[in-house]
SESE-242451 format. One record per atom (N, C-alpha, C, CB): x, y, z; residue in one letter. Coordinates in steps of 0.05 Angstrom, whole numbers, plus 5000, padded with zeros to 4 digits. Glycine has a CB too. Layout:
BEGIN
XYZA...
END
This chain:
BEGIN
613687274664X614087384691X616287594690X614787164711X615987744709X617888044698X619288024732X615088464686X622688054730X623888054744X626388284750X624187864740X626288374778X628688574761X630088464786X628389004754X633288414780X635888384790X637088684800X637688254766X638488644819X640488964826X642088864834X639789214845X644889044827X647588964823X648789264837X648388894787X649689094854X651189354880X652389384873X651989364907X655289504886X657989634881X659489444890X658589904893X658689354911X660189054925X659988784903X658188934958X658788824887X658388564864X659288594843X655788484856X660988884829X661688944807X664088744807X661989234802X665888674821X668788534808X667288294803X671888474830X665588184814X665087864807X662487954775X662887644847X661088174774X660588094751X661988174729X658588134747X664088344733X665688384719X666488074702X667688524736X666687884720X668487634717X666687404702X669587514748X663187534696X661187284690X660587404664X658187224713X661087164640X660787284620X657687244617X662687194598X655887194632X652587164626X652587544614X649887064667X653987694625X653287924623X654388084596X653988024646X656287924583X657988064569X657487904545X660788094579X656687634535X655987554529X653487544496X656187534548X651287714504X648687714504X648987834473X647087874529X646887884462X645788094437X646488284451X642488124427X645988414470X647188734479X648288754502X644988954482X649888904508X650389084528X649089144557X650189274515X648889084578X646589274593X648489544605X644789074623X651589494603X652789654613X655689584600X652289654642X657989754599X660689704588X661889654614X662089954570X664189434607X665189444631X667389644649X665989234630X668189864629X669290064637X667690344652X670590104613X665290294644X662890394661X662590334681X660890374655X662990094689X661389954705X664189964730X659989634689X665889914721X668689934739X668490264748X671989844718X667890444731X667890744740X666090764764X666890944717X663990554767X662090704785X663090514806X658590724777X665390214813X666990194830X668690314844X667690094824X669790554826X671690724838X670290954851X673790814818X668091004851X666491224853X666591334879X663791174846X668191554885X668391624921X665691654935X670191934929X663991674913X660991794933X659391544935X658692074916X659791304925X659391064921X658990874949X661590984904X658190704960X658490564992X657890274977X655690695023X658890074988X658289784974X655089664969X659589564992X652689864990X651189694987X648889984967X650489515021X650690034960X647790264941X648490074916X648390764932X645890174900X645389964870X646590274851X640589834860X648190084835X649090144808X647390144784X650789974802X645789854781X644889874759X642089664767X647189804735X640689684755X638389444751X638089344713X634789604765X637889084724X636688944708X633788784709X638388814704X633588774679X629988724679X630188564665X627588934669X629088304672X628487964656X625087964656X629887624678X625087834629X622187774622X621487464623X621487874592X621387344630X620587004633X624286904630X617686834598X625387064648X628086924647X630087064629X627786644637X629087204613X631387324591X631387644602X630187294550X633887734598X634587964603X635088194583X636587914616X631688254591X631288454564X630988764570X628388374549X632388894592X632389164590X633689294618X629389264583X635189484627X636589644648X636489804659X637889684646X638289954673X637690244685X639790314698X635390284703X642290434693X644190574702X643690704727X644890734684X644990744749X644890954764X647691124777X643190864785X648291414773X650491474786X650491574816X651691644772X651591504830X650291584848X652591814866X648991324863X650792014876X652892294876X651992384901X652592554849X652792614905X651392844932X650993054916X653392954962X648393194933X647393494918X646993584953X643493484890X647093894953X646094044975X644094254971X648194144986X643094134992X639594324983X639594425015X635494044971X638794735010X638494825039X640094845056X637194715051X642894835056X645094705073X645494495077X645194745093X644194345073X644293905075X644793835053X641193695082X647093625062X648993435043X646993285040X651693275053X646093075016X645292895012X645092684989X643992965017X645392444985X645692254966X642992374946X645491904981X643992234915X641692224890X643592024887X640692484863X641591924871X641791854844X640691884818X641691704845X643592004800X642692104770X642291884747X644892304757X639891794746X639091634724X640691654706X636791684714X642691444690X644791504667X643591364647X647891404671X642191144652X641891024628X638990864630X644690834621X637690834613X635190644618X633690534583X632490864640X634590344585X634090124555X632289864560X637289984543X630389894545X628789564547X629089594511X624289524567X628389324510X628089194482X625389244473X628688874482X625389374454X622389404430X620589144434X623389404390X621489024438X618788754438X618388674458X618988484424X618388834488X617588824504X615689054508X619288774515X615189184486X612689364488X610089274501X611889444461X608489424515X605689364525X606389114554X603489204493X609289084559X609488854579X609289054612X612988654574X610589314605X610189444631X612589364647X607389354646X615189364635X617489214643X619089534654X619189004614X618389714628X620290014629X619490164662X618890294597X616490144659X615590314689X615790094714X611690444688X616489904711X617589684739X620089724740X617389344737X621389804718X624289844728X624690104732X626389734711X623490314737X623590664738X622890554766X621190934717X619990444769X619990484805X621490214823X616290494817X622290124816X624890014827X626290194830X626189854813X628190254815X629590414816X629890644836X629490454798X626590744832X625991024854X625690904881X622891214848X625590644885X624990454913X627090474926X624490144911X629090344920X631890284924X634090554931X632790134896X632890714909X634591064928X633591114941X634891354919X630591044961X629591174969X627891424966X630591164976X628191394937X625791614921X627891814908X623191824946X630091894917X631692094917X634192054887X632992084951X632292144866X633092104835X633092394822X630891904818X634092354810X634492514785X635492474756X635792674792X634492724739X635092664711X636692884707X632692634689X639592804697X640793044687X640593174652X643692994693X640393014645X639492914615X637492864606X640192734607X636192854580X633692594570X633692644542X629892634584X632192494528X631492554493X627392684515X631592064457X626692834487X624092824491X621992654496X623692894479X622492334485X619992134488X620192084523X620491784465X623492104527X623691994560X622892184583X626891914567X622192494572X621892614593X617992534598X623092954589X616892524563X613792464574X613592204591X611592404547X615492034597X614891814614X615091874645X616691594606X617692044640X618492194671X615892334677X621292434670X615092524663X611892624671X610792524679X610192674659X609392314661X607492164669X607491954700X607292014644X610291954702X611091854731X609591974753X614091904738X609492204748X609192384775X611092354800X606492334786X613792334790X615592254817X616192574812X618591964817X617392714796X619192924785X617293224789X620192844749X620393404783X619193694785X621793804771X618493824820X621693994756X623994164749X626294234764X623194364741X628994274761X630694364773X631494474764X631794294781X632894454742X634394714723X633294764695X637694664717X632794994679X633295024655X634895074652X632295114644X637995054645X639995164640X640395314605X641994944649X641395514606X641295574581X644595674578X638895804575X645195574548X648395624541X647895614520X650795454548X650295594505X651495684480X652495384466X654095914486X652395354439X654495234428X655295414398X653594914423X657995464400X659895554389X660595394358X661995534411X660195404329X661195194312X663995414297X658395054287X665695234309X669195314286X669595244262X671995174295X669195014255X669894924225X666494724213X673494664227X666694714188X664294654176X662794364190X664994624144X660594404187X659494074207X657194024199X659094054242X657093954162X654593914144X654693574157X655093984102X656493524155X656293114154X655093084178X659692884153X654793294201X654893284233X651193294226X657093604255X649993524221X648293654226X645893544203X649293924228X646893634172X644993544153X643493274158X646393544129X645593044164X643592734167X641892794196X645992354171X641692974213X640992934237X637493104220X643493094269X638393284208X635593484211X635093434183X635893854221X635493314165X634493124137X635292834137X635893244107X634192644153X635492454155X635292234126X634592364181X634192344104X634692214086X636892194070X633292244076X637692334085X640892444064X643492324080X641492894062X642292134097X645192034115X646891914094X644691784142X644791804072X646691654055X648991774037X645191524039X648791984039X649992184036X653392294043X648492284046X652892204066X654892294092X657792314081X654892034120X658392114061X661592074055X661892454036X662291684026X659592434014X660292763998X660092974021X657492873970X658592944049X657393174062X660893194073X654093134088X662692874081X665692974098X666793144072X668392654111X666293024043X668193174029X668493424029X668093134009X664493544029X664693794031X665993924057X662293884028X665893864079X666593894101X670294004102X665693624114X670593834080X674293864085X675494084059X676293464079X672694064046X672794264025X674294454045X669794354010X670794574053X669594984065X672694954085X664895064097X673694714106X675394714127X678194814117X675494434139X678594784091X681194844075X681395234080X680694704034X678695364075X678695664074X677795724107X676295794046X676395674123X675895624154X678195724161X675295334165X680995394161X683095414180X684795644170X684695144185X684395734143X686096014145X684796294160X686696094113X682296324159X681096494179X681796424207X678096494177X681596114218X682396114250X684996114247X681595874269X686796024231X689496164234X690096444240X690596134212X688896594226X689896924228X688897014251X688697144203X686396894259X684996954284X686596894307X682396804286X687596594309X689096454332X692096654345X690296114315X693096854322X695596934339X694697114363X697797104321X691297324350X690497434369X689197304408X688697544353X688097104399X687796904407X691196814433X687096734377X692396784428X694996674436X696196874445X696496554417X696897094440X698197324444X696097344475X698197584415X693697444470X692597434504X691897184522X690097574506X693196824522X693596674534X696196704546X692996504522X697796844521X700196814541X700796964562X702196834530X698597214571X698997234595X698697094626X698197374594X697296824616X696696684644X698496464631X692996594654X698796344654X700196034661X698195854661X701595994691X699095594652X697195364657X698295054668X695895314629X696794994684X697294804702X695894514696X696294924727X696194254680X693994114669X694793904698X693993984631X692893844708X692493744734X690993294734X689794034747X692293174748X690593024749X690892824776X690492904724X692693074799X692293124827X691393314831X694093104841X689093444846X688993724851X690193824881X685993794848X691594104875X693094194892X691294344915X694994344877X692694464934X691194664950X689994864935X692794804968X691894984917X690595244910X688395184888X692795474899X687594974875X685494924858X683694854875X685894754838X683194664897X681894634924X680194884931X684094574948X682495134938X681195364950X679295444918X683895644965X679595474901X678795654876X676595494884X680195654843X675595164877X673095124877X671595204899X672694894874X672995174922X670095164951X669695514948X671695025000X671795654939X670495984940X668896074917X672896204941X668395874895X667495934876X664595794866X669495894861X664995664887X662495364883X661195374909X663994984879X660895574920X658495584941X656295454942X657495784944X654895624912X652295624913X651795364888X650995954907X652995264889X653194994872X651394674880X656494924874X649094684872X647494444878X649394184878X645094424856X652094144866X652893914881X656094004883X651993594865X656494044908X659094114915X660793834893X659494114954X663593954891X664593754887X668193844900X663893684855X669993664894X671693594910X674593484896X670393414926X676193454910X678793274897X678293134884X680393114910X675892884911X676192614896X674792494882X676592464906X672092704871X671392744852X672792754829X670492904856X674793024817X675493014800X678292924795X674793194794X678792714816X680592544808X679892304794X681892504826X677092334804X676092004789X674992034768X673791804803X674292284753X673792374733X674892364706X673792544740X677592434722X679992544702X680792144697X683292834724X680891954723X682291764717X680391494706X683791724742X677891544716X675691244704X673691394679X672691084738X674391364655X672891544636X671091254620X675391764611X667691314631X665691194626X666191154582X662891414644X666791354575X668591384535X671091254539X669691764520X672091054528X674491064521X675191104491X675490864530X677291204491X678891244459X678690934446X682991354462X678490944420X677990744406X677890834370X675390624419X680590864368X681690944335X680790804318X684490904327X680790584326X678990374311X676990344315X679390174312X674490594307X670890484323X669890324308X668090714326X670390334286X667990084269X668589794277X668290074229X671589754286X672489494311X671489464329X674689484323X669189614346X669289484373X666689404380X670489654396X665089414400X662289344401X660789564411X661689104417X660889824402X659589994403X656690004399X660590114391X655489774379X653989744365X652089604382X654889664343X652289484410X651389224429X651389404445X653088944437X651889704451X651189934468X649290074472X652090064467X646990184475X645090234466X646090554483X642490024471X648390644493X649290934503X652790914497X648390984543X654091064504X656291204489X658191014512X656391624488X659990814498X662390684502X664590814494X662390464492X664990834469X668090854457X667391064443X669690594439X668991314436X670291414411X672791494395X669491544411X673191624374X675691624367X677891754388X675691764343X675791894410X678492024418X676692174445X680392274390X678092144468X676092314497X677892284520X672492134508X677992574530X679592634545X678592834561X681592674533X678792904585X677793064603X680693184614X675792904624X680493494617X682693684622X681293794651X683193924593X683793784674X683493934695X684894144703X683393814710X685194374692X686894594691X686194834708X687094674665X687694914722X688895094732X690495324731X689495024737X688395464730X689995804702X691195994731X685896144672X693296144718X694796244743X696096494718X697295974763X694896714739X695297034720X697197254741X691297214715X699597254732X701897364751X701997294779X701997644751X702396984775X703396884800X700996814815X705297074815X698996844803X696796824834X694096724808X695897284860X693396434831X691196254816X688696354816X690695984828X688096354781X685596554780X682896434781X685696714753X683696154768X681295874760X681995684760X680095824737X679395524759X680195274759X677595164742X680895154790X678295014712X676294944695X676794664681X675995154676X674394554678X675294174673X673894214643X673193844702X675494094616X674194104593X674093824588X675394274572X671793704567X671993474558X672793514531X669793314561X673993264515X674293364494X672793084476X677593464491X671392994472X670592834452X670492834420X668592804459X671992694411X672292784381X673093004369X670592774369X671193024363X671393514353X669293584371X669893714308X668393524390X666393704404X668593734429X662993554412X667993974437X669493984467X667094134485X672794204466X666494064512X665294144528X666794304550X663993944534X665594474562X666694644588X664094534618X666395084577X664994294628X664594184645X663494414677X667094024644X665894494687X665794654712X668094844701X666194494744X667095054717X669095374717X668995474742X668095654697X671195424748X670595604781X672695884774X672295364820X671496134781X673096304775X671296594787X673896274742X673096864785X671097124785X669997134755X672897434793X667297164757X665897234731X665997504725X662997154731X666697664745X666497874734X669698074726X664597984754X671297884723X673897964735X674997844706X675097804770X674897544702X677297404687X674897124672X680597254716X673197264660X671597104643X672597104613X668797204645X674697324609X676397434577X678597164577X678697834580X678597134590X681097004597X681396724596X681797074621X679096584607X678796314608X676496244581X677696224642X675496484566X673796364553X676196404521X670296534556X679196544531X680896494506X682496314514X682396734493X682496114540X683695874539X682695604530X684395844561X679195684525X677995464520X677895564488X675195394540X677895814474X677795774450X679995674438X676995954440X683295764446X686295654442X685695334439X688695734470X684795234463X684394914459X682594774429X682494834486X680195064425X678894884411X680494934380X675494934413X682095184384X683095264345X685194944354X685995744332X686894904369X688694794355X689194454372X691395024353X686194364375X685694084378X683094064357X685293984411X683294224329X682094114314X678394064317X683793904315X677194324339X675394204352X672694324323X675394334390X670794174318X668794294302X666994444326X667094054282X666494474351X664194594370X664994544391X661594514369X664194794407X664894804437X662094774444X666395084450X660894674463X658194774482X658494874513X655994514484X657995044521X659195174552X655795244551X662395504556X656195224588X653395314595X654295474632X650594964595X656995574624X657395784644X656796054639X659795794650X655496164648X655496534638X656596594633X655196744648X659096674638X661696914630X662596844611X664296954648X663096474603X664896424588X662696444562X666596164595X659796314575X657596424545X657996704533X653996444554X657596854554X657597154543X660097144522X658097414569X663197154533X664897214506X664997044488X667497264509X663496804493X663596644461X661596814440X662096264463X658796914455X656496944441X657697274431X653196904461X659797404437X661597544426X663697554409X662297594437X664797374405X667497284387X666797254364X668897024394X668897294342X668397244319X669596984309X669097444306X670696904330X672596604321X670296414299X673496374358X667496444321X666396204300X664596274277X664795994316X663796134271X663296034245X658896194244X664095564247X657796084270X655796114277X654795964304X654696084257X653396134320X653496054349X649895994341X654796334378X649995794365X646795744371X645795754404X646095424360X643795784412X642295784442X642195464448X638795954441X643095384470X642795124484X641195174496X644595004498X639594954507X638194934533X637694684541X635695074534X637394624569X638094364580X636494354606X641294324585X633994224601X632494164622X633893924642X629694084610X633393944666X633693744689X631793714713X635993804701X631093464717X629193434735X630193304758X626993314725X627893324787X629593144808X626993044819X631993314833X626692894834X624592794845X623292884867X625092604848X620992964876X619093064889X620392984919X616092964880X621592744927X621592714945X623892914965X621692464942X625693014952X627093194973X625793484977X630193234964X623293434963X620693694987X621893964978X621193675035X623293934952X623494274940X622294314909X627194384939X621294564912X620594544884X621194784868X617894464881X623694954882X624695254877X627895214890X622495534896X628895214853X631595184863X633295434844X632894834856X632095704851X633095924843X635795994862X630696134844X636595854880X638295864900X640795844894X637695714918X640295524876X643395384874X643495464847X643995014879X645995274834X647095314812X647895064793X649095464818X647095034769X648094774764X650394744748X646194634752X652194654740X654894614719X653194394698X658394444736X654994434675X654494354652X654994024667X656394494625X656594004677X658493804682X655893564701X661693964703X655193834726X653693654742X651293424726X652193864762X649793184754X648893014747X651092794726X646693134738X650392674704X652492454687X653792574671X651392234670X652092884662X654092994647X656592974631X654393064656X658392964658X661292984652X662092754639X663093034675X660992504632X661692234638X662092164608X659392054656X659692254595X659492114559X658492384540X656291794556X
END
């Protein structure tokens, strides 16, 4: 018999407190996740967080939900961005995965979305027929220093076994690299130091005004207390020690060596030019949201995000803002740039199916989170 449980926002401290959940062979959620979507300002006690799916009593598979506002047409309105959705392999052919998708679409009221997916999960989303496209977004990722151990096991995966000679080589080529981004970095630095920087984790008025004048046309407005909860409940925590923890009982991204989200505030002779949120996970660093003139001071913020990445050690940036794409897909800093692209879907039910209007951030949907 196939059952699915839902776990509000009003029920997270008490399951916080029941180890039935923490317990198990896996994960259905971390509890530092699960507390983030407690703190969640767009959050109300009685919307669902997450579902769970039991098969004759055992609890064999889940479904994350974040739940946010997007504006379509001038109207504010609740989603929810699908974050996570896991059943167990030997519940194949039970029909457990598509009871818990339309659950899920029950309970929002139809009103879902995917910010994310691997390929097998979007043919299921198809085959749903709930969905319709919302964004193709297209960006850049940027590589600084060598990333054979990163890349080779992913696109020859026979060679993972490999991986320890692929870091050696890695620290090899990185030895001749960091003297190229060295010589590069003073140029680099010499034009940061004409702006000021502000690393934020109250936002002020004048970062306030930068977003609402910059984020008009932005499919999900966002706000203070947004990216105060951003900056303060991080779904990753740091964990120096990963092969210690239970990463492995996760079946989506808990812990890594190192993750941090930056809310800065660039200010160019006295007067606030931007306002841009980076993540930094390991050696990858992301450019989340940019509120700024694109046509004005895109030189500028795309050499505050490269300064960050020469000298926090970063192997790749990925940005999927225009301005700041354009001068990366210009620079000689890196190594070799590639074309991103990043499909997102939303569900049929908010009655649009042309969203040439708005705008999406890298950041928007779960994005920003893992």
């Amino acid at each position: 018999m196939i059952e699915i449980k839902q776990v509000l926002k009003k029920e997270i401290p008490d399951v916080l407190q029941n180890p039935e959940y923490w317990n198990g062979s896996f994960l259905p959620v971390s509890k530092h996740r699960l507390y983030a979507h407690y703190k969640n300002p767009t959050c109300d006690d009685d919307d669902v967080v997450l579902l769970l799916g039991y098969l004759n009593d055992e609890l064999v598979g889940y479904m994350g939900v974040f739940i946010d506002k997007i504006k379509l047409d001038g109207h504010e309105q609740k989603i929810g961005w699908l974050s996570t959705w896991w059943v167990h392999p030997k519940t194949k052919g039970t029909g457990i995965g598509r009871k818990i998708l339309n659950t899920m679409y029950g309970v929002q009221g139809g009103k879902i979305g995917i910010s994310q997916f691997t390929p097998s999960a979007k043919r299921v989303y198809d085959k749903s027929g709930y969905f319709v496209t919302l964004k193709e977004s297209k960006g850049i990722k940027g590589v600084l220093r060598s990333n054979l151990s990163f890349v080779i096991p992913i696109v020859l995966p026979k060679l993972s076994k490999f991986r320890g000679l692929l870091v050696k080589a890695d620290h090899f080529f990185d030895v001749f690299v960091n003297v190229k981004i060295s010589l590069q970095r003073f140029g680099v630095r010499k034009r940061v130091n004409s702006c000021q920087l502000e690393y934020l984790n109250i936002l002020d008025p004048e970062a306030i005004d930068l977003i609402e004048k910059y984020g008009k046309s932005h499919i999900s407005p966002k706000g203070a207390a947004f990216f105060e909860w951003l900056k303060a409940y991080h779904w990753v925590q740091d964990a120096p020690l990963l092969s210690n923890t239970q990463k492995d009982k996760y079946a989506f991204s808990m812990v890594d060596r190192s993750f941090s989200v930056y809310l800065i505030k660039v200010i160019k002779q006295n007067k606030p030019i931007g306002f841009i949120v980076l993540q930094k996970r390991h050696r990858t660093m992301k450019v989340l949201f940019a509120y700024y003139d694109q046509g004005q001071y895109s030189k500028e913020l795309a050499d505050i995000v490269k300064l960050h990445c020469i000298d926090q050690n970063i192997r790749e940036v990925i940005c999927y803002d225009p301005g700041i794409c354009f001068q990366i897909q210009r620079s000689w800093l890196f190594l070799y740039k590639t074309k991103k692209n990043k499909q997102s879907i939303i569900s049929k039910t908010f009655g649009k199916t042309n969203f040439d209007d708005v705008f999406m951030n890298f950041g928007d949907g779960d994005c920003s989170f893992a």
